[in-house]
C-alpha positions as CSV (number, residue, x, y, z in Angstrom):
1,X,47.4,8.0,2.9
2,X,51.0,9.1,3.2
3,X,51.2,13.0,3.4
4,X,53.1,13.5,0.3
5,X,50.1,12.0,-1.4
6,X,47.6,14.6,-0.1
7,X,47.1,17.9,-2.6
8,X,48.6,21.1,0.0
9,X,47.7,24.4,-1.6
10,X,51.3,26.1,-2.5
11,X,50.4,29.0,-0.2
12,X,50.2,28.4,3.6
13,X,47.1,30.7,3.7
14,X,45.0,28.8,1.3
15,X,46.2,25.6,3.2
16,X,45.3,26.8,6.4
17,X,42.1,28.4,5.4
18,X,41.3,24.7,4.2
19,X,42.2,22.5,7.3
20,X,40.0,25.2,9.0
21,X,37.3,24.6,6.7
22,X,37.2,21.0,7.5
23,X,37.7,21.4,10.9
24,X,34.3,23.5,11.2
25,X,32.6,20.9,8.6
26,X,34.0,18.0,11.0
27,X,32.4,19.8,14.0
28,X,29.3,20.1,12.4
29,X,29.2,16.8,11.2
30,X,29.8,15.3,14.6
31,X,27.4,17.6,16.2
32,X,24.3,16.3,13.7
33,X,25.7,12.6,14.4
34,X,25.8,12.9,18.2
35,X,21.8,14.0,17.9
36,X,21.1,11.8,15.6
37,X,22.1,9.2,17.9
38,X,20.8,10.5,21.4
39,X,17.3,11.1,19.3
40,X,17.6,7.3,18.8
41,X,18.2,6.3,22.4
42,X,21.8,6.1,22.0
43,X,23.3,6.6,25.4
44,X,26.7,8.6,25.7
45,X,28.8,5.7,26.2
46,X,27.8,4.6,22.9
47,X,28.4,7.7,21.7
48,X,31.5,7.9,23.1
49,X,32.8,4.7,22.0
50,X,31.6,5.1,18.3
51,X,33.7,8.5,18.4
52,X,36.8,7.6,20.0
53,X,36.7,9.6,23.0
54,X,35.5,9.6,27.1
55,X,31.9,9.6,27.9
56,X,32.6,13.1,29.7
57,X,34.2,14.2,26.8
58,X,31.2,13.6,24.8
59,X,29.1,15.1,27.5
60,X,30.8,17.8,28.5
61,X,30.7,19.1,24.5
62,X,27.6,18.1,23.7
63,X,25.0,18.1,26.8
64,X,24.3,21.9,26.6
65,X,23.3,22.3,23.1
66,X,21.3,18.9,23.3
67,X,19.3,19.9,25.9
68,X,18.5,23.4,24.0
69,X,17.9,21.3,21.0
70,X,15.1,19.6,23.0
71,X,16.5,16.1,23.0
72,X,15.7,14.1,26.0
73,X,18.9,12.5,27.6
74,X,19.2,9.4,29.1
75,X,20.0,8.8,32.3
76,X,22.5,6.3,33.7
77,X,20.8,2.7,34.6
């Protein structure tokens, strides 16, 4: 989608306020996704691959709250 094509609120606070917004909801998103998937026995290079980035970025975001979430991580084979 070309960016003249995509609705900008008039006032750069509003517009701003938005891309926040979406950033948060993105973060979010991602966060229930990578659980979802470790829950499933999804390791983090799949994980990784399926989101674009390095296994230790993955990791190094995610680990933590995963492991206060209870999820059992897998270990490499």
């Amino acid at each position: 989608m070309p960016a003249q094509d995509i609705p900008v609120p008039q006032d750069p606070a509003d517009a701003l306020a938005a891309v926040a917004a979406l950033r948060h909801l993105a973060d979010r998103l991602e966060d229930a996704a990578v659980e979802q998937a470790m829950r499933a026995g999804w390791g983090w290079p799949d994980v990784a691959e399926a989101l674009g980035v390095t296994r230790q970025a993955v990791h190094k975001k995610h680990a933590k709250r995963l492991i206060a979430a209870g999820v059992t991580l897998r270990r490499r084979r």
